[in-house]
Backbone of each chain as ProteinMPNN parsed JSONL, in Angstrom:
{"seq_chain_A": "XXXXXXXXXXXXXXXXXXXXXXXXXXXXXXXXXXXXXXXXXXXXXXXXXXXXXXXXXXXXXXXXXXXXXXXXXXXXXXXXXXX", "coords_chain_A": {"N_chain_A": [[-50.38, 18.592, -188.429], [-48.4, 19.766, -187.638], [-46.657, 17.409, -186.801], [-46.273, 17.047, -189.771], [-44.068, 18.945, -190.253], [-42.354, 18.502, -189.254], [-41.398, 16.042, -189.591], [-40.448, 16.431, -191.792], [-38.108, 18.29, -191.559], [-36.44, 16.258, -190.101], [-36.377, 14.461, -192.222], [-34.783, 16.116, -194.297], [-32.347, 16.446, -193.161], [-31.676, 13.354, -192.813], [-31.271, 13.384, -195.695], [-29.068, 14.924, -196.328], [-27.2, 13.547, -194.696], [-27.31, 10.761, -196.022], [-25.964, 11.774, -198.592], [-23.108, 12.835, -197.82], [-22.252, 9.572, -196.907], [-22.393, 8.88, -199.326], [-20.615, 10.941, -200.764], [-18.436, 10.6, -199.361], [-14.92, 11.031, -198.53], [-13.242, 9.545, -196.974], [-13.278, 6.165, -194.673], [-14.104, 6.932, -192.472], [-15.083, 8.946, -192.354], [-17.769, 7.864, -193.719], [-18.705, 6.472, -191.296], [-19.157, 7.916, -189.775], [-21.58, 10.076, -189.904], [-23.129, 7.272, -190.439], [-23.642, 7.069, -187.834], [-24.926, 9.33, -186.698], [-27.134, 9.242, -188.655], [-28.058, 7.362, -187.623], [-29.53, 8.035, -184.882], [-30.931, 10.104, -185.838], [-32.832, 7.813, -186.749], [-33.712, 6.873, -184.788], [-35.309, 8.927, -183.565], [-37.251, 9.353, -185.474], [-39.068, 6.883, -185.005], [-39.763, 7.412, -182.629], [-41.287, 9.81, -183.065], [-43.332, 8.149, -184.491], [-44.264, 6.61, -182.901], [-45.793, 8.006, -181.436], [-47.922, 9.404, -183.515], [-49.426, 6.848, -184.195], [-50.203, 6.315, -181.808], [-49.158, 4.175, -180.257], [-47.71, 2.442, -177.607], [-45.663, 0.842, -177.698], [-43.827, 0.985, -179.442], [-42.277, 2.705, -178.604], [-40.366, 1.032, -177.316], [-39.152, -0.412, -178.944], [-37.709, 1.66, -180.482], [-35.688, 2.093, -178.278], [-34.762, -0.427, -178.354], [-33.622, -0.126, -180.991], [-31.768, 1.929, -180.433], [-30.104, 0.281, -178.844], [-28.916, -1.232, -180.114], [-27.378, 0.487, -182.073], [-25.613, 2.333, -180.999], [-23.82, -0.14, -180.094], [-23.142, -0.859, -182.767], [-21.694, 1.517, -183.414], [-18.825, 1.321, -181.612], [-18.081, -1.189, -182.377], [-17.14, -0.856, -185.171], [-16.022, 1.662, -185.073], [-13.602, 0.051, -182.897], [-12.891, -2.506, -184.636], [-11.956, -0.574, -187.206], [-9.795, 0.815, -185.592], [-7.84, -1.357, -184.894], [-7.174, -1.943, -187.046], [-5.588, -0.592, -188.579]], "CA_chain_A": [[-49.653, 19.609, -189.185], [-46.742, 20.072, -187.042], [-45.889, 16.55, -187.471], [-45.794, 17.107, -190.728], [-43.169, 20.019, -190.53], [-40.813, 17.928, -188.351], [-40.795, 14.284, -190.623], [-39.459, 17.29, -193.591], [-36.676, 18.832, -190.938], [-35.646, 15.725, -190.55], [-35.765, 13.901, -194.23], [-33.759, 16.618, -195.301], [-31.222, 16.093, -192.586], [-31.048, 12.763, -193.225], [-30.562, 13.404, -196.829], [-27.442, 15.357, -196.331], [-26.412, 12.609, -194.237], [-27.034, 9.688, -196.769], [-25.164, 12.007, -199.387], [-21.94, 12.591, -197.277], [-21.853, 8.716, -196.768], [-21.512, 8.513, -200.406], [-19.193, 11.654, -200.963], [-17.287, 10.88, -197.911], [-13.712, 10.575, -198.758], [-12.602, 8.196, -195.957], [-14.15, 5.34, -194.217], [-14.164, 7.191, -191.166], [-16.246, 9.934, -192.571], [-19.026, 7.415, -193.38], [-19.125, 5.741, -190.199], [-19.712, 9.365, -188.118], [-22.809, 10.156, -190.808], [-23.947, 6.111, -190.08], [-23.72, 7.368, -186.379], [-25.804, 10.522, -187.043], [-28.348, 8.753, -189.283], [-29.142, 6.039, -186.423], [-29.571, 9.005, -183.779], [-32.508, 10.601, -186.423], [-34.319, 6.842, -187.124], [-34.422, 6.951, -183.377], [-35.621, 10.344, -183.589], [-38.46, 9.078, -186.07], [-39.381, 6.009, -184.405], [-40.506, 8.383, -181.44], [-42.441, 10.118, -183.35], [-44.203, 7.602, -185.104], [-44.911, 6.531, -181.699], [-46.481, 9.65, -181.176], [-48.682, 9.457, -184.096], [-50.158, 6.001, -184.277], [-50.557, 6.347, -180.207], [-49.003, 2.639, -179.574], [-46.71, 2.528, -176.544], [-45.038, 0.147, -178.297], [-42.535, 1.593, -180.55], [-40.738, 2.917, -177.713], [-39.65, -0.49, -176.429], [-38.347, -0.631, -180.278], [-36.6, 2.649, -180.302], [-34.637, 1.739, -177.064], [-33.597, -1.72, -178.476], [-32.652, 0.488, -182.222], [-30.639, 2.452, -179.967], [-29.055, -0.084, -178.16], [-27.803, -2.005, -181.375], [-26.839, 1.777, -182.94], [-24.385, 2.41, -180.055], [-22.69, -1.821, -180.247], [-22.812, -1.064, -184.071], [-20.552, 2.548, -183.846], [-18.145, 0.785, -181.174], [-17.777, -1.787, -183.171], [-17.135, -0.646, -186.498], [-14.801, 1.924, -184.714], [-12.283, -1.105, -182.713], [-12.44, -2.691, -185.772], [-10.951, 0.294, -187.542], [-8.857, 0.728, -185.105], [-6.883, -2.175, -184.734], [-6.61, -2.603, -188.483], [-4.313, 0.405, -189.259]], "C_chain_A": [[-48.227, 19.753, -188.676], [-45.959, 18.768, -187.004], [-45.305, 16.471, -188.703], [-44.244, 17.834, -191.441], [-42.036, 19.075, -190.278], [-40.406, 16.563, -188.933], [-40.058, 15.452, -191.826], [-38.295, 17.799, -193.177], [-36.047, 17.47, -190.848], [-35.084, 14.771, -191.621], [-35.021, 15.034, -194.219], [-32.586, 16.563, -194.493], [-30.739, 14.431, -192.541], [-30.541, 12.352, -195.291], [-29.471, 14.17, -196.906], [-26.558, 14.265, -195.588], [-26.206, 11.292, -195.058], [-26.32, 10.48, -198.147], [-23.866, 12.876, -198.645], [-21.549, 10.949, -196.88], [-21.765, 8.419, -198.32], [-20.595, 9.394, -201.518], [-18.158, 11.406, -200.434], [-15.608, 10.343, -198.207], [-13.008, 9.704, -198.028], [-13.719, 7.338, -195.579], [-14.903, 5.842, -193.273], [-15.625, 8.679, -191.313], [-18.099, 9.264, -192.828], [-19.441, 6.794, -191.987], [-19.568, 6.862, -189.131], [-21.172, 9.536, -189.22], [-23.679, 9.035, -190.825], [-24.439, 6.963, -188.78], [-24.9, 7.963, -186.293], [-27.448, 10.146, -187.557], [-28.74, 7.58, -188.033], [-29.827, 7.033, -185.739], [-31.406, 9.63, -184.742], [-33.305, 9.456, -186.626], [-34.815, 7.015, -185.6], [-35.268, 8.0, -183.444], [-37.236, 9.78, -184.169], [-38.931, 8.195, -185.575], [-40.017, 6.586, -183.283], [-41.657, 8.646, -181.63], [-43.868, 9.54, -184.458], [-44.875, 7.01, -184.198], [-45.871, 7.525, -181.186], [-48.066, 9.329, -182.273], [-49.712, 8.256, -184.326], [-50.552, 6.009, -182.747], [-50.638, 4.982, -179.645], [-47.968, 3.045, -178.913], [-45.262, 2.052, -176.954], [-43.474, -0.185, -178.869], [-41.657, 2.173, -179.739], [-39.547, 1.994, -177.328], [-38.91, -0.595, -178.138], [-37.453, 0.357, -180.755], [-35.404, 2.48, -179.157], [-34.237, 0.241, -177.586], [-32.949, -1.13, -179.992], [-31.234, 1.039, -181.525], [-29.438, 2.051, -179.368], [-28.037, -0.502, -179.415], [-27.021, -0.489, -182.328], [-25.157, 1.888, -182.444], [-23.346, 1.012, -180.499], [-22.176, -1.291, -181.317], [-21.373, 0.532, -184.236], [-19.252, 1.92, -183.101], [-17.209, 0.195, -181.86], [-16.458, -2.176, -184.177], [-15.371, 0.422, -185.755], [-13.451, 1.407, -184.027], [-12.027, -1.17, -183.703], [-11.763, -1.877, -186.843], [-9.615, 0.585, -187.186], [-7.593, -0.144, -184.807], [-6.637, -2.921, -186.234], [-5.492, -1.567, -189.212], [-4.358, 0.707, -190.764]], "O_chain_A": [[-47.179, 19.831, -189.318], [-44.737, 18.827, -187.142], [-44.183, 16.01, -188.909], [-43.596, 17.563, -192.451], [-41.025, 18.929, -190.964], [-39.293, 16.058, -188.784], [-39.175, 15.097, -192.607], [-37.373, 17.903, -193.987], [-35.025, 17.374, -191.528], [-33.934, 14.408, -191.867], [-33.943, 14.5, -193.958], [-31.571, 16.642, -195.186], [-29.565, 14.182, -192.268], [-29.849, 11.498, -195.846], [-28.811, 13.891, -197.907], [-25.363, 14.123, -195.847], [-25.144, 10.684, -194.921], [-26.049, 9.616, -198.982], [-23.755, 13.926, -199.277], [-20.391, 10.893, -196.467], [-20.913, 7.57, -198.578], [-20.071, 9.015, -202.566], [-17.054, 11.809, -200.801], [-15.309, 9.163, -198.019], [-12.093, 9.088, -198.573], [-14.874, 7.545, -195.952], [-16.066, 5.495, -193.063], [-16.578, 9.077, -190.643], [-19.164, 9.745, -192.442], [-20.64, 6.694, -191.725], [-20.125, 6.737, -188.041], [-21.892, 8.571, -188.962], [-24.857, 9.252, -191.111], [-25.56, 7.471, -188.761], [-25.892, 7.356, -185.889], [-28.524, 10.54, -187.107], [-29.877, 7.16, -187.819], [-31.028, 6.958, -186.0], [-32.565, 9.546, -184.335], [-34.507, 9.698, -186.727], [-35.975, 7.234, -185.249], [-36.397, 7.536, -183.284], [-38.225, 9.788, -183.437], [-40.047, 8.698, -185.448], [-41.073, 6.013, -183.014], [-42.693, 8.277, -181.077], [-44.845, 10.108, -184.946], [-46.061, 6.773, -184.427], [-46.714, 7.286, -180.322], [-49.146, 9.067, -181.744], [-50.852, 8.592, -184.646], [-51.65, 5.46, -182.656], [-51.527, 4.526, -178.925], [-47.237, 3.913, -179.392], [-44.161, 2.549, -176.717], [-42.566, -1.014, -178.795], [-40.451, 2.223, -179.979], [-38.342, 2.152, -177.128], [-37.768, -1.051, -178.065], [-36.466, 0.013, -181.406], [-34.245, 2.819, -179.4], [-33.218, -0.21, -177.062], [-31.837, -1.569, -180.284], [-30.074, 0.775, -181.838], [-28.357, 2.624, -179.23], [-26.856, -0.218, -179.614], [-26.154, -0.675, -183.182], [-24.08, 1.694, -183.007], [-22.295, 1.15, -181.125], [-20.962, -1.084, -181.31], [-20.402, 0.508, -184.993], [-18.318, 1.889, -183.903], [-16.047, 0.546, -182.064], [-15.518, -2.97, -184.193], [-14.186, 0.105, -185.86], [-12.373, 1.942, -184.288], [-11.206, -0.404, -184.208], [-10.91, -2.504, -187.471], [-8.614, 0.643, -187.901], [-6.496, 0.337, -184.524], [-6.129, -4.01, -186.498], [-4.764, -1.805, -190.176], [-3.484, 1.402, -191.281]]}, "seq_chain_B": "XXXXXXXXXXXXXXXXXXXXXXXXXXXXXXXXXXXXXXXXXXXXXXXXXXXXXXXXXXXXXXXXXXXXXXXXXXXXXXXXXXXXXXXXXXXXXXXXXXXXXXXXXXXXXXXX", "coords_chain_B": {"N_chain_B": [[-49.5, 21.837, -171.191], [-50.021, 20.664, -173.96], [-48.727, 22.671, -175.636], [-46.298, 22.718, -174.682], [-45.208, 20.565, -175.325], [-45.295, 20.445, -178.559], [-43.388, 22.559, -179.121], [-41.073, 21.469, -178.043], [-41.036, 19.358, -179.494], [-40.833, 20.576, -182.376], [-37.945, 22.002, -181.749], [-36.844, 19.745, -181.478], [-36.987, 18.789, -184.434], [-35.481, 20.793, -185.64], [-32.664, 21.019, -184.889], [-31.949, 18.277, -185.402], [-32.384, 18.704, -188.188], [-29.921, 20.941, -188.615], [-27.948, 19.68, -187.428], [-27.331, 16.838, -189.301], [-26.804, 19.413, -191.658], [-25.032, 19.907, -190.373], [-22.995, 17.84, -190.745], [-22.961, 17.611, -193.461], [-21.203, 19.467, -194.184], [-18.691, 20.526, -192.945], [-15.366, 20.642, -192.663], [-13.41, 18.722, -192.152], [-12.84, 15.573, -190.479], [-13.032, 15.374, -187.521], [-14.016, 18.009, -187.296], [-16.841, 17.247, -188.389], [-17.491, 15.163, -186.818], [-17.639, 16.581, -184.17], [-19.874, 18.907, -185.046], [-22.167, 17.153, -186.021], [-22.786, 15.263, -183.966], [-23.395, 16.367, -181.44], [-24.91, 18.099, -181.714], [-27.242, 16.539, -182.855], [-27.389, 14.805, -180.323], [-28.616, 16.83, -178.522], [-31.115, 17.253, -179.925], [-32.201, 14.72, -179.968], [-32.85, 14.654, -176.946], [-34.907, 16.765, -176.659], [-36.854, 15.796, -178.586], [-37.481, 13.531, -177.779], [-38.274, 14.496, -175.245], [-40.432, 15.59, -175.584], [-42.528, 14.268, -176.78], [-42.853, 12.952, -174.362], [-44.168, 14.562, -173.048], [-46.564, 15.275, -174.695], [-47.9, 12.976, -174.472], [-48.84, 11.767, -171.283], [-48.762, 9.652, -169.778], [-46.38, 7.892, -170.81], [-44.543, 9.267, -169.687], [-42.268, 8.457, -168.204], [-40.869, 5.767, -169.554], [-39.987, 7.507, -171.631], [-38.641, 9.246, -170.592], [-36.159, 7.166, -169.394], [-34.913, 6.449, -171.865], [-34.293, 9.133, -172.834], [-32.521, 9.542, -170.915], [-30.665, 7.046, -171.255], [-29.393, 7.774, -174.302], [-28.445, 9.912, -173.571], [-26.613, 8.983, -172.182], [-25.18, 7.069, -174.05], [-24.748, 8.665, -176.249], [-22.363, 10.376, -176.353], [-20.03, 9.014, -175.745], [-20.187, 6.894, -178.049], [-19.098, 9.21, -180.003], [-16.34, 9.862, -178.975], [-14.931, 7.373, -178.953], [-15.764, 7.278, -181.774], [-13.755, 9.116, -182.649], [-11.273, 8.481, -181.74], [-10.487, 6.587, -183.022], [-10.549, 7.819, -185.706], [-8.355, 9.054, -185.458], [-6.1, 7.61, -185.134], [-6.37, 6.354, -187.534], [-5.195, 7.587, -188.955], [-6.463, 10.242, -190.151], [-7.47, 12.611, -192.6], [-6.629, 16.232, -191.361], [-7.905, 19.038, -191.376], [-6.023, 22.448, -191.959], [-3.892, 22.144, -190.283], [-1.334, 23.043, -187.619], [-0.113, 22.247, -185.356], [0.089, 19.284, -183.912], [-0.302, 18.304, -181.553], [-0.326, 15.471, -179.983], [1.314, 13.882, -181.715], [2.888, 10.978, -181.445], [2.324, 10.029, -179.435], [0.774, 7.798, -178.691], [2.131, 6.177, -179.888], [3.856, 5.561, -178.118], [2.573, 4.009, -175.777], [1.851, 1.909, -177.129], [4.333, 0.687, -177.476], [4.952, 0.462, -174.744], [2.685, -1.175, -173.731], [3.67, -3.534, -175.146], [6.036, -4.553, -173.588]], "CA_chain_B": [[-49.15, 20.66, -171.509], [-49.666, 20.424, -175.281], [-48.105, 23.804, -176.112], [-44.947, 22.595, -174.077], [-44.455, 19.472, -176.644], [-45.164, 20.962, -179.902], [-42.411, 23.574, -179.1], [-39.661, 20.605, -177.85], [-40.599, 18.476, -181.07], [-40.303, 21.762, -183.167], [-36.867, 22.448, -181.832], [-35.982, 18.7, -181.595], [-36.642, 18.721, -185.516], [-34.563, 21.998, -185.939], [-31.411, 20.347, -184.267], [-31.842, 17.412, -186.061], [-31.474, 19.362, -189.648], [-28.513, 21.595, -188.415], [-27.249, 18.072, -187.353], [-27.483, 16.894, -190.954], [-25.877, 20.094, -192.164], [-23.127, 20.111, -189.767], [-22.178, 16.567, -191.332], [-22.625, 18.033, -194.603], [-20.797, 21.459, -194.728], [-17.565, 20.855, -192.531], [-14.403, 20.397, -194.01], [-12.783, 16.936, -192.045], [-13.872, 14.347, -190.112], [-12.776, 15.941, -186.252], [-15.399, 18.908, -187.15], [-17.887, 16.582, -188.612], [-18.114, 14.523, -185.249], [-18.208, 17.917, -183.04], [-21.307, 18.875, -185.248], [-23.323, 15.842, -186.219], [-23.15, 14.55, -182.609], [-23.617, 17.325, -180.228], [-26.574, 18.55, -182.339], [-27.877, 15.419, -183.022], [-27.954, 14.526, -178.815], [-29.677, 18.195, -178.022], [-32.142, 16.917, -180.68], [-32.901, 13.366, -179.599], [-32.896, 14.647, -175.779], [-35.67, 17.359, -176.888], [-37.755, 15.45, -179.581], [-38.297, 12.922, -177.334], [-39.009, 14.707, -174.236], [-41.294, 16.809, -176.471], [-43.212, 13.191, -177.084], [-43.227, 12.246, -173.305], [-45.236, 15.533, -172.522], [-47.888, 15.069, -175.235], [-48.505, 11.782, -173.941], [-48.445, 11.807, -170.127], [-48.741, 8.329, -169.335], [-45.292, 7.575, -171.624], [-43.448, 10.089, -169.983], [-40.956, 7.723, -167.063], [-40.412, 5.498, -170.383], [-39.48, 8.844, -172.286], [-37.145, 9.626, -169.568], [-35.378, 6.232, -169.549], [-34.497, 6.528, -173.747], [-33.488, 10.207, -173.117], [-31.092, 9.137, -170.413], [-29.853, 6.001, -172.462], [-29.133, 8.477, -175.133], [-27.764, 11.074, -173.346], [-25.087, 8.327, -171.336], [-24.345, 6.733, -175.018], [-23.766, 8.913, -177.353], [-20.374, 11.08, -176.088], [-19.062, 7.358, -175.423], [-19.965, 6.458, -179.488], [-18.276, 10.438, -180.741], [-15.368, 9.858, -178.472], [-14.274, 6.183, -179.785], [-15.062, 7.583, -183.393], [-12.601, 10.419, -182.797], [-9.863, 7.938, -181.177], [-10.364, 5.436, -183.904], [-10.188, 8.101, -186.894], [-6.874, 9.879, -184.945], [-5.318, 5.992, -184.799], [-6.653, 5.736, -188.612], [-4.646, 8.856, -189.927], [-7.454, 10.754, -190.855], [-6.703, 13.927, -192.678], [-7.429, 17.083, -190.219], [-7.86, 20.589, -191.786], [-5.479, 23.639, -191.504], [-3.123, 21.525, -188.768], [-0.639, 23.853, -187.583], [1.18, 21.699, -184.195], [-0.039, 17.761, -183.645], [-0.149, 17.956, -179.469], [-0.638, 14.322, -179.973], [2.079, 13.216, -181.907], [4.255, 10.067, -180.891], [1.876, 9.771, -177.84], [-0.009, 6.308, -179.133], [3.24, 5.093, -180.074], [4.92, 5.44, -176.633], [1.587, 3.588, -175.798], [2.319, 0.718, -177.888], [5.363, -0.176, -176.799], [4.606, 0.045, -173.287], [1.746, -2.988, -174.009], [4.966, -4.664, -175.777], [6.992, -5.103, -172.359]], "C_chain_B": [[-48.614, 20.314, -173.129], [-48.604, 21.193, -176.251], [-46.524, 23.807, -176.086], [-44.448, 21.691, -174.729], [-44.544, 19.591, -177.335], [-43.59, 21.427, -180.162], [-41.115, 22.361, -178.837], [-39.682, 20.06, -179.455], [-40.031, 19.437, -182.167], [-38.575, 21.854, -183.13], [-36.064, 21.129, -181.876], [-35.754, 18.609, -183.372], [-35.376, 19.482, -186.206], [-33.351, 21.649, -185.865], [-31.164, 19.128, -185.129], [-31.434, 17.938, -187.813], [-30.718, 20.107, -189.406], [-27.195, 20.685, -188.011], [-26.306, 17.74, -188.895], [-26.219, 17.678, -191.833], [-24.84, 20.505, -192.02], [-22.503, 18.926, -190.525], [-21.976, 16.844, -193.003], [-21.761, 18.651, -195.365], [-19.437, 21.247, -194.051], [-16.539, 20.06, -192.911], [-13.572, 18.752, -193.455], [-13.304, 16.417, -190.97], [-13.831, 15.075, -188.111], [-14.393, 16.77, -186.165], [-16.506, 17.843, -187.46], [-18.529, 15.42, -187.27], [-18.632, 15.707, -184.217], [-20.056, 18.177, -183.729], [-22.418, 18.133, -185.423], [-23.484, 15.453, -184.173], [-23.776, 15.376, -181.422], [-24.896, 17.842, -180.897], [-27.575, 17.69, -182.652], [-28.523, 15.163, -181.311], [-29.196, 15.596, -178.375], [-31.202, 17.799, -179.006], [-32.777, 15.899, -180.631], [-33.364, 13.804, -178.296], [-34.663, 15.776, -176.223], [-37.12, 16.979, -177.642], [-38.617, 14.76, -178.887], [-38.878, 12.841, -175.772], [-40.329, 15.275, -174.792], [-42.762, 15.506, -176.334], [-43.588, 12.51, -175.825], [-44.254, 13.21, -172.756], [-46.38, 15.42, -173.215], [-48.859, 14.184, -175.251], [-48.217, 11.541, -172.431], [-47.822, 10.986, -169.75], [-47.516, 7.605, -169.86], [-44.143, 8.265, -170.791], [-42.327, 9.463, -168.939], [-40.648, 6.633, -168.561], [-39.409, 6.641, -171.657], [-37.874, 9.178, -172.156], [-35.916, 8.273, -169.532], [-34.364, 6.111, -170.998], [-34.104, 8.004, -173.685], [-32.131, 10.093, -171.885], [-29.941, 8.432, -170.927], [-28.615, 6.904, -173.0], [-28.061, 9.419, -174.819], [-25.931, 10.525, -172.501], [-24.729, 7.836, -173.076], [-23.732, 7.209, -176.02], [-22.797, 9.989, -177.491], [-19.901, 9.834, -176.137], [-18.9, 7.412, -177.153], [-18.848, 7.687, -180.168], [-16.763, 9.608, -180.226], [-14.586, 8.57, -179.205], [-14.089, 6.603, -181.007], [-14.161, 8.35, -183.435], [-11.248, 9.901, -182.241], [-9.598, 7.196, -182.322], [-10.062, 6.208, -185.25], [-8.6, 8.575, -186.729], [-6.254, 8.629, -185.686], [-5.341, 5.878, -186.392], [-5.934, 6.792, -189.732], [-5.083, 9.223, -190.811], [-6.59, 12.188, -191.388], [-7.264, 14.982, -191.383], [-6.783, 18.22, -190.808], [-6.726, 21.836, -191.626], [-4.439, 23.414, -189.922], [-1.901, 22.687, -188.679], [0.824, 23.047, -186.453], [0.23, 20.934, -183.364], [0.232, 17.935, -182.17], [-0.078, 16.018, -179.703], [0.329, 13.438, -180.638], [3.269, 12.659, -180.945], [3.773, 9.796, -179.203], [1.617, 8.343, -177.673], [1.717, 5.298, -179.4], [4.104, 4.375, -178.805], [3.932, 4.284, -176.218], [1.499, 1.806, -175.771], [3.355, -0.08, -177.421], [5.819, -0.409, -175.626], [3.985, -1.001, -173.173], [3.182, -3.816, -174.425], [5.415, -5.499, -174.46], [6.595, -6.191, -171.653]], "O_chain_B": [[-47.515, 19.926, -173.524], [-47.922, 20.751, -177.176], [-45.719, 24.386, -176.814], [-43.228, 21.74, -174.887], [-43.777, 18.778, -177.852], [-42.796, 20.97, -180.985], [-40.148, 22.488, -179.589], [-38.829, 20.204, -180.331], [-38.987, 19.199, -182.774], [-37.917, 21.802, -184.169], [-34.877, 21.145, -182.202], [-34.613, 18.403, -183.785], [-34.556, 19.027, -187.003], [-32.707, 21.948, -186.871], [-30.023, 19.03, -185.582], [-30.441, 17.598, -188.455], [-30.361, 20.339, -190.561], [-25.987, 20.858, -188.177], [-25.239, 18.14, -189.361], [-25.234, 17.2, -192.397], [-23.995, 21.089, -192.698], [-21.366, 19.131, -190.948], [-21.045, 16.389, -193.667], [-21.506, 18.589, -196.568], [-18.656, 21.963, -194.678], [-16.693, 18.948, -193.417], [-13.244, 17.86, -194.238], [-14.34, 16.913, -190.528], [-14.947, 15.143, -187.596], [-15.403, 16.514, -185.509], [-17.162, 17.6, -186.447], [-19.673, 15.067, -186.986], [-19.713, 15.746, -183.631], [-21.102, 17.816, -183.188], [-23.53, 18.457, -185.006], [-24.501, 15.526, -183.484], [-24.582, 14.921, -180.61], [-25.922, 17.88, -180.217], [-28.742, 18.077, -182.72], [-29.714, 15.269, -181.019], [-30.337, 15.31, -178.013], [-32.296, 18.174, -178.584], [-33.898, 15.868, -181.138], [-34.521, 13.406, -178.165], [-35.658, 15.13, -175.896], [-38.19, 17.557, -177.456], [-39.843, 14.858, -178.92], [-39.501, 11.955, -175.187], [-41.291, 15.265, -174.025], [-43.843, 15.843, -175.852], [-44.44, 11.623, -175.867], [-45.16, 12.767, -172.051], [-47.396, 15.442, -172.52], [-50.016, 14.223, -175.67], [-47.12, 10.998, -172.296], [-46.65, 11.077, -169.385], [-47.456, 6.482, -169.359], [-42.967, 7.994, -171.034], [-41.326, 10.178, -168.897], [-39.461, 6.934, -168.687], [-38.387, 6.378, -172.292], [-36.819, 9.299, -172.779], [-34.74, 8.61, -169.668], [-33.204, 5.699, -170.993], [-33.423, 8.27, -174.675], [-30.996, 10.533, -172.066], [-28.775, 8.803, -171.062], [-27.456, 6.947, -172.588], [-27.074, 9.694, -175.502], [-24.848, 11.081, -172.32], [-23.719, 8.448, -173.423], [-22.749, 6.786, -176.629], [-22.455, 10.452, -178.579], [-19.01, 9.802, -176.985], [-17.859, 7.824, -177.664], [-17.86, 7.283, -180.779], [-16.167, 8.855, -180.995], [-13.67, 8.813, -179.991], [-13.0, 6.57, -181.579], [-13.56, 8.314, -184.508], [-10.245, 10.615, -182.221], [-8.418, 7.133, -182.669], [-9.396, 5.568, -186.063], [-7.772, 8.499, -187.637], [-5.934, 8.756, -186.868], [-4.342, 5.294, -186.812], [-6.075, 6.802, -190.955], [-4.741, 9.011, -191.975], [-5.573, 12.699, -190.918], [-8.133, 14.632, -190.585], [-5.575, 18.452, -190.829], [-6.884, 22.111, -190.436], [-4.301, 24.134, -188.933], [-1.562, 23.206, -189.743], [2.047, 23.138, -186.566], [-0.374, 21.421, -182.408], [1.325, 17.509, -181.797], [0.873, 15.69, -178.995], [0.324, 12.26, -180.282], [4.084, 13.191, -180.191], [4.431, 9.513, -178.201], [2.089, 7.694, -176.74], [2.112, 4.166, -179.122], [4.676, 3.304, -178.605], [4.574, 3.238, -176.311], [1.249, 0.927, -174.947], [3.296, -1.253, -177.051], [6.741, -1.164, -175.315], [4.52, -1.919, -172.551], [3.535, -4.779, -173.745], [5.244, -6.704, -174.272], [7.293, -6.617, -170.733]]}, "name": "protein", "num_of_chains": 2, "seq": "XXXXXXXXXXXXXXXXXXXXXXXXXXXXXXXXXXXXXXXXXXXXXXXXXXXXXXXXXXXXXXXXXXXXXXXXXXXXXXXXXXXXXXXXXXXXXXXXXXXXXXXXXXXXXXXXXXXXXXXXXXXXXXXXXXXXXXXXXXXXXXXXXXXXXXXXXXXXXXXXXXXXXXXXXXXXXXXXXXXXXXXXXXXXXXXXXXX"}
């Protein structure tokens, strides 16, 4: 039951976040709302760990997270040095 | 034990949709990093301690992915907030730019 509450807190936070990446008036506004939305799959990936009770999915949340982080870096140089 | 990770996941969810609605609701991109990120971290650091207590035997893996987390993502805000400055983002109700003509001096120091 209380899983249930907490997969609906955050679907609806990432549905405000996948509709500011396609209101978002700059580039820069989608790439902080990408940011945001990695931070909650991690978030879910936890707790799906949680619920099927495989160890597993952690070792797959810590390599989502690593590529989340490279991918905001990234995306932000590359912004940056394009003016 | 159990009572003590219901209540983290609870409030990790909570953080996670005020997250959300901070990225939703504020007016340019400066605020929208302050709220999405800082509410977002308090919400990953919580969700998934919440998940190392309900499972004992998980919980030094737990701790490793809420450290991660907690060293990477000021590093990720901070770059996005140098990289939108650099990208002449708009920024709300500006009144007096501390920052102007700083990056430039910057620039042409690398030149020399």
């Amino acid at each position: 039951m209380i899983e249930i509450i907490v997969f609906s807190l955050i679907g609806i936070g990432i549905f405000f976040s996948v509709l500011r990446m396609i209101i978002g008036p700059e580039v820069t506004d989608r790439i902080v709302s990408l940011d945001t939305m990695n931070v909650m799959i991690t978030g879910i990936i936890v707790l799906l760990s949680h619920i099927f009770k495989n160890e597993i999915y952690l070792d797959i949340a810590i390599v989502y997270g690593v590529l989340s982080f490279l991918e905001t870096v990234v995306l932000s140089r590359y912004l940056e040095a394009k003016k | 034990m159990k009572v003590i990770g219901d209540v983290l996941i609870i409030i990790g969810g909570i953080f996670y949709l005020l997250g959300g609605l901070g990225i939703f609701r504020m007016p340019d991109v400066f605020n929208r990093i302050q709220a999405g990120t800082k509410a977002t971290t308090l919400g990953a650091f919580s969700l998934i301690l919440g998940v190392g207590f309900l499972n004992p035997s998980w919980f030094l893996k737990s701790l490793i992915l809420v450290v991660f987390m907690t060293i990477t993502n000021p590093v990720g805000s901070s770059v996005l907030a140098r990289a939108s400055y650099l990208h002449g983002a708009r920024i709300a109700k500006l009144q007096k730019d501390d920052l102007k003509g700083l990056y430039e001096k910057e620039e042409m120091s690398q030149d020399d």
